[in-house]
Short mmCIF file of the C-alpha atoms (twelve columns), coordinates in Angstrom:
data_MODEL
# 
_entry.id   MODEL 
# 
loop_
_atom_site.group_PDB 
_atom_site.id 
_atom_site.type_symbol 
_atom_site.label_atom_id 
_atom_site.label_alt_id 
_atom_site.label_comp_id 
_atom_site.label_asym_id 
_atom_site.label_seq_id 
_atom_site.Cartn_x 
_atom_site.Cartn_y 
_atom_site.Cartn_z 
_atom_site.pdbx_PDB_model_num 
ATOM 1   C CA . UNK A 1   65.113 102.275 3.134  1 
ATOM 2   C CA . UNK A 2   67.955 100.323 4.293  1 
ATOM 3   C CA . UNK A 3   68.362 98.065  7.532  1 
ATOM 4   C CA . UNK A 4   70.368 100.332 9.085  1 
ATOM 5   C CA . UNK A 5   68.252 103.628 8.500  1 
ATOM 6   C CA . UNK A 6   65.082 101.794 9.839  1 
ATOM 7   C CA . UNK A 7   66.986 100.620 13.111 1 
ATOM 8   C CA . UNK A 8   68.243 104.190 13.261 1 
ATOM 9   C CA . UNK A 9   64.687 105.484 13.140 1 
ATOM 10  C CA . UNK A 10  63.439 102.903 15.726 1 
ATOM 11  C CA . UNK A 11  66.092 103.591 18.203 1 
ATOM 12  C CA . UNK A 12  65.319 107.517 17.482 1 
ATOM 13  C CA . UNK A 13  61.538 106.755 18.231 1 
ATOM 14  C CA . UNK A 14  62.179 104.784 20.888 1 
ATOM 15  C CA . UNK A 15  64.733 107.285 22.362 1 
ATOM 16  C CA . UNK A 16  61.988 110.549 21.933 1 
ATOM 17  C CA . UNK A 17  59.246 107.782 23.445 1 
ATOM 18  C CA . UNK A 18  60.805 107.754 26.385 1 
ATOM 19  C CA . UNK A 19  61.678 111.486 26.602 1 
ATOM 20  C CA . UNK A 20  57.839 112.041 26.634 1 
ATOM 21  C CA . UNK A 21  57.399 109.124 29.189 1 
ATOM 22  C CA . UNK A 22  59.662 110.272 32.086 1 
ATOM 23  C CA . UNK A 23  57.639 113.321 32.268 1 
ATOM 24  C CA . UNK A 24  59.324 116.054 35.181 1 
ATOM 25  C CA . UNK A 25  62.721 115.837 36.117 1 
ATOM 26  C CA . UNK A 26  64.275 117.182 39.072 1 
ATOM 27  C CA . UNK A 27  65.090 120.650 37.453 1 
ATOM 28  C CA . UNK A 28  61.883 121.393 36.064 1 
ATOM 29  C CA . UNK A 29  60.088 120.584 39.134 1 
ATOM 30  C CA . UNK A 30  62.614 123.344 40.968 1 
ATOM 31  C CA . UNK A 31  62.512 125.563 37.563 1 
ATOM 32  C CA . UNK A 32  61.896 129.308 38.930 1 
ATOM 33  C CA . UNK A 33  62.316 128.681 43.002 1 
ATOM 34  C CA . UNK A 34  64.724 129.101 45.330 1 
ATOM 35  C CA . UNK A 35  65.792 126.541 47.868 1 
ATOM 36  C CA . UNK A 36  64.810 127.072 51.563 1 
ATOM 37  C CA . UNK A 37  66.991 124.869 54.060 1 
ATOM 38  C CA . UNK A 38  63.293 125.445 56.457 1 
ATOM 39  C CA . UNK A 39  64.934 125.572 59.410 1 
ATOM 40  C CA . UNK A 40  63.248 128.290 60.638 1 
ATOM 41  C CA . UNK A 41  60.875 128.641 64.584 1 
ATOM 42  C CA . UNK A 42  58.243 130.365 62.874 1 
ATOM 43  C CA . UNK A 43  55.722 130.749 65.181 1 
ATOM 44  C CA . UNK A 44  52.389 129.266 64.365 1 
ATOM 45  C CA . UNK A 45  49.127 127.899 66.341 1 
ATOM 46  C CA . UNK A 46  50.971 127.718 69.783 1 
ATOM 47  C CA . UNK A 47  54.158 126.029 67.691 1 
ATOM 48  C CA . UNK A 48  56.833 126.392 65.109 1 
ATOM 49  C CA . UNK A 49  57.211 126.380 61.599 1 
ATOM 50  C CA . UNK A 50  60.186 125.495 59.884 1 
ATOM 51  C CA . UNK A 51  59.312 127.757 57.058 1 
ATOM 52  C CA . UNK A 52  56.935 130.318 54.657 1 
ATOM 53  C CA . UNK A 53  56.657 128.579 51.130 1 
ATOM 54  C CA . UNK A 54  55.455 130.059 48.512 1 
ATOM 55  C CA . UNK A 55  55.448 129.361 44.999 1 
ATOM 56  C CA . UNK A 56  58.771 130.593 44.366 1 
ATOM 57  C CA . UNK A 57  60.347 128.598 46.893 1 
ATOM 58  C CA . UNK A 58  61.019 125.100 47.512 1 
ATOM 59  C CA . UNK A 59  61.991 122.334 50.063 1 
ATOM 60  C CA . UNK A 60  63.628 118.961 50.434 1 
ATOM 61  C CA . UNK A 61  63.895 116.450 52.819 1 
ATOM 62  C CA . UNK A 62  63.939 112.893 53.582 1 
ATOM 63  C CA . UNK A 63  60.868 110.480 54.646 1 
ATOM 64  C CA . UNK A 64  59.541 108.816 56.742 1 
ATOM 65  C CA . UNK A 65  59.101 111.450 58.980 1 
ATOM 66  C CA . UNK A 66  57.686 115.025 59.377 1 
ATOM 67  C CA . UNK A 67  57.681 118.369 57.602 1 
ATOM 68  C CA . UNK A 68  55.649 121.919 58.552 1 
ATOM 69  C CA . UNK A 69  55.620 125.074 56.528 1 
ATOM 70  C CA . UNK A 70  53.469 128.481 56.314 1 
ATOM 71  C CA . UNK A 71  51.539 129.326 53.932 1 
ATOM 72  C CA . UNK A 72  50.488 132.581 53.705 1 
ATOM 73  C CA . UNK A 73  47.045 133.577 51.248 1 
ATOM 74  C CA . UNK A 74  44.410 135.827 50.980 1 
ATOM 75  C CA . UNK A 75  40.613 134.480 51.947 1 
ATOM 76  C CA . UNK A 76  39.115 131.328 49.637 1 
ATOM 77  C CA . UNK A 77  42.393 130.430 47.869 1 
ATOM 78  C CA . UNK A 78  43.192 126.735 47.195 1 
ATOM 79  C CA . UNK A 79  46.938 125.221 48.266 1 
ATOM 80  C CA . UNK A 80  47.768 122.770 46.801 1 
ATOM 81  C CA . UNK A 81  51.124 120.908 48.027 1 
ATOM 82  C CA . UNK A 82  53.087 119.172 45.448 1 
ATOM 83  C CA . UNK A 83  55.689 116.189 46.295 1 
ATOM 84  C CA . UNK A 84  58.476 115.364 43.939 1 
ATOM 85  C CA . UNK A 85  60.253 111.532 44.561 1 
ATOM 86  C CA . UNK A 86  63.834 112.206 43.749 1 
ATOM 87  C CA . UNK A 87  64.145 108.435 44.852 1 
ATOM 88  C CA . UNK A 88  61.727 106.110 45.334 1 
ATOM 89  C CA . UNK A 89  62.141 103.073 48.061 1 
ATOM 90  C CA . UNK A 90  58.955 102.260 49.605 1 
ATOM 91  C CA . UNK A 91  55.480 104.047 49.368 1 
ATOM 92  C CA . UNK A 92  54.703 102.969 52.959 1 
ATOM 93  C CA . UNK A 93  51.114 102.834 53.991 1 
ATOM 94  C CA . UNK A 94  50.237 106.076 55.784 1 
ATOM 95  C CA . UNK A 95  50.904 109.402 53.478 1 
ATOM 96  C CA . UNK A 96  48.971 112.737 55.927 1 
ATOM 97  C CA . UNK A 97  48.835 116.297 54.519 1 
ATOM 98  C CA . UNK A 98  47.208 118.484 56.934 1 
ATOM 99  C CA . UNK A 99  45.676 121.922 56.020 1 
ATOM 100 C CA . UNK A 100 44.928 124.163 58.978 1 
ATOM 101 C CA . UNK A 101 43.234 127.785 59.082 1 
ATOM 102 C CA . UNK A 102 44.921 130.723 60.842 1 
ATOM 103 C CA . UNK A 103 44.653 130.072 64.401 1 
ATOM 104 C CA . UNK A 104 44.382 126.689 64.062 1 
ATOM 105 C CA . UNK A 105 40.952 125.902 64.786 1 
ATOM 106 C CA . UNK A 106 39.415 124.071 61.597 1 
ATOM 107 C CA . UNK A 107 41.750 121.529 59.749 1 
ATOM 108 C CA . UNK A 108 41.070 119.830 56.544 1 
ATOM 109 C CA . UNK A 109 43.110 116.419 56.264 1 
ATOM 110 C CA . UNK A 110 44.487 114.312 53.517 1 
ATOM 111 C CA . UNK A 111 45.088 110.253 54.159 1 
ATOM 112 C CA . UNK A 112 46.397 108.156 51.621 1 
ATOM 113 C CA . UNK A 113 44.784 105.180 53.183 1 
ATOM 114 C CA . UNK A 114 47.342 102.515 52.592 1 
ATOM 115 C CA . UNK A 115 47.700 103.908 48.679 1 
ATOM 116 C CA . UNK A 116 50.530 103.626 47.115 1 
ATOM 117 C CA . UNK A 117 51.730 107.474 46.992 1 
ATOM 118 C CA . UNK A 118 54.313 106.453 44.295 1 
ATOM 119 C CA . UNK A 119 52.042 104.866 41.929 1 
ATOM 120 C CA . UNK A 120 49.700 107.938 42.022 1 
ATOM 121 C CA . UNK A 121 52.478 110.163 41.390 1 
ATOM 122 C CA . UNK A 122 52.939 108.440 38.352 1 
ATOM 123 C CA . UNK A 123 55.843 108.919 35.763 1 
ATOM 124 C CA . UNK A 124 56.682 112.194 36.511 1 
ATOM 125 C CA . UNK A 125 57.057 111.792 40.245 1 
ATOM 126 C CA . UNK A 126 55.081 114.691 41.193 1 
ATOM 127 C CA . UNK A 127 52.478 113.396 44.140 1 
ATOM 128 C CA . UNK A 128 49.759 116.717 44.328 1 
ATOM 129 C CA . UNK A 129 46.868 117.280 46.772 1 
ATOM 130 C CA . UNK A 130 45.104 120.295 47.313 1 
ATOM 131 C CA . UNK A 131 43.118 121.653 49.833 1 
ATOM 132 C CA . UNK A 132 40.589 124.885 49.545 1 
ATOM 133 C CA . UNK A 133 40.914 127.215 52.648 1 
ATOM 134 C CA . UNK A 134 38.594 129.558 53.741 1 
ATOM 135 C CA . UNK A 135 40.226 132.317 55.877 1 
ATOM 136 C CA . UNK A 136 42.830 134.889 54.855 1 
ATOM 137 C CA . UNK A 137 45.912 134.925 56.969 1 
ATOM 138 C CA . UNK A 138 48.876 132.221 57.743 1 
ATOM 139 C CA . UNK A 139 48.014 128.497 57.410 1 
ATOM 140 C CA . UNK A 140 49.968 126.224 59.100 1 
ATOM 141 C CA . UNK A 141 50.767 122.673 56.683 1 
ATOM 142 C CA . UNK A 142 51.979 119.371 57.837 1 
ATOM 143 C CA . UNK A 143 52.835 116.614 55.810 1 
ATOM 144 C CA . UNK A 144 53.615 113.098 57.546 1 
ATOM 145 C CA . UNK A 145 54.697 109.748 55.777 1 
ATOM 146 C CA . UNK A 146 55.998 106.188 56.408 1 
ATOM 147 C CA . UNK A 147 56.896 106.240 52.809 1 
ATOM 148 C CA . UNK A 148 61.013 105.926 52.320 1 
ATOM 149 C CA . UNK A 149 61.888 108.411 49.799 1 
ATOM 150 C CA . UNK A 150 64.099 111.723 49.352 1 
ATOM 151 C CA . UNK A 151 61.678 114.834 48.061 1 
ATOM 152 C CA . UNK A 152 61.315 118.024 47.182 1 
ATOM 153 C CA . UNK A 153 58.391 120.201 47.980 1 
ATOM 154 C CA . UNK A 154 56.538 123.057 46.852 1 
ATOM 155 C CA . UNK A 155 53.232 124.698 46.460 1 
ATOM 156 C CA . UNK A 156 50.825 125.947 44.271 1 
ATOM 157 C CA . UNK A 157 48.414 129.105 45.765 1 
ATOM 158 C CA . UNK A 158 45.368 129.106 43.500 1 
ATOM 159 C CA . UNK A 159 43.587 132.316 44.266 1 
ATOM 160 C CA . UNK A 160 39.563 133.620 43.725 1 
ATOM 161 C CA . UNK A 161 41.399 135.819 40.388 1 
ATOM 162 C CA . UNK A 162 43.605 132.411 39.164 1 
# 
């Protein structure tokens, strides 16, 4: 093997390497959903929602700052809510994803505690917690963070038959 054909194979490794390292790009984390601008006054436990997500839609914004959706499921199902950094400036220290049942009454909360949000999302960008709820009907989701970033958002309804 030549010089040149082993540098061309190197480079080629190299190149599919890093393919398989930048795991999810923007497109495939949007593959199959429609955008939803979420500005929406859905009402929702004695407030508004800027929007219903489900898993064929998606939304983006900019943090830090504040985001609230609907999501609508049937009794036991698990949401999970799925973050994708489009850029990445500063984790921050205070990530909050807040589950709540219809009505309101029982919450289930998510802190990052100071984590670094980015470094858990890892390679492919994609930050993911999930939450089980318990009652069928319209939960109410809020996700707050200090972190400076632009996103995109979606979620993942894992039901009793997934």
């Amino acid at each position: 093997m030549s010089a040149r054909t082993a540098r061309l194979l190197l480079v080629g490794s190299a190149c599919m390497l890093g393919l398989w390292a930048c795991g999810v790009d923007r497109g495939d984390f949007i593959k199959g959903a429609d955008y939803d601008p979420c500005q929406s006054n859905l009402p929702v436990c004695q407030q508004t929602a800027g929007c219903a997500l489900g898993e064929n839609k998606y939304i983006e914004g900019d943090f830090p700052g504040y985001r609230n959706f609907i999501v609508t499921t049937p009794a036991d199902t698990t949401i999970v809510v799925k973050l994708f950094f489009d850029t990445r400036e500063h984790p921050g220290e205070d990530t909050e994803i807040i589950w709540y049942e219809p009505g309101c009454y029982d919450s289930y909360k998510y802190r990052s505690q100071g984590d670094d949000i980015f470094a858990i999302a890892g390679g492919d960008r994609v930050f993911s917690q999930e939450q089980k709820v318990r009652r069928e009907g319209d939960h109410l989701v809020e996700v707050y963070s200090d972190a400076y970033t632009h996103y995109l958002a979606r979620v993942e309804i894992i039901t009793p038959m997934n």
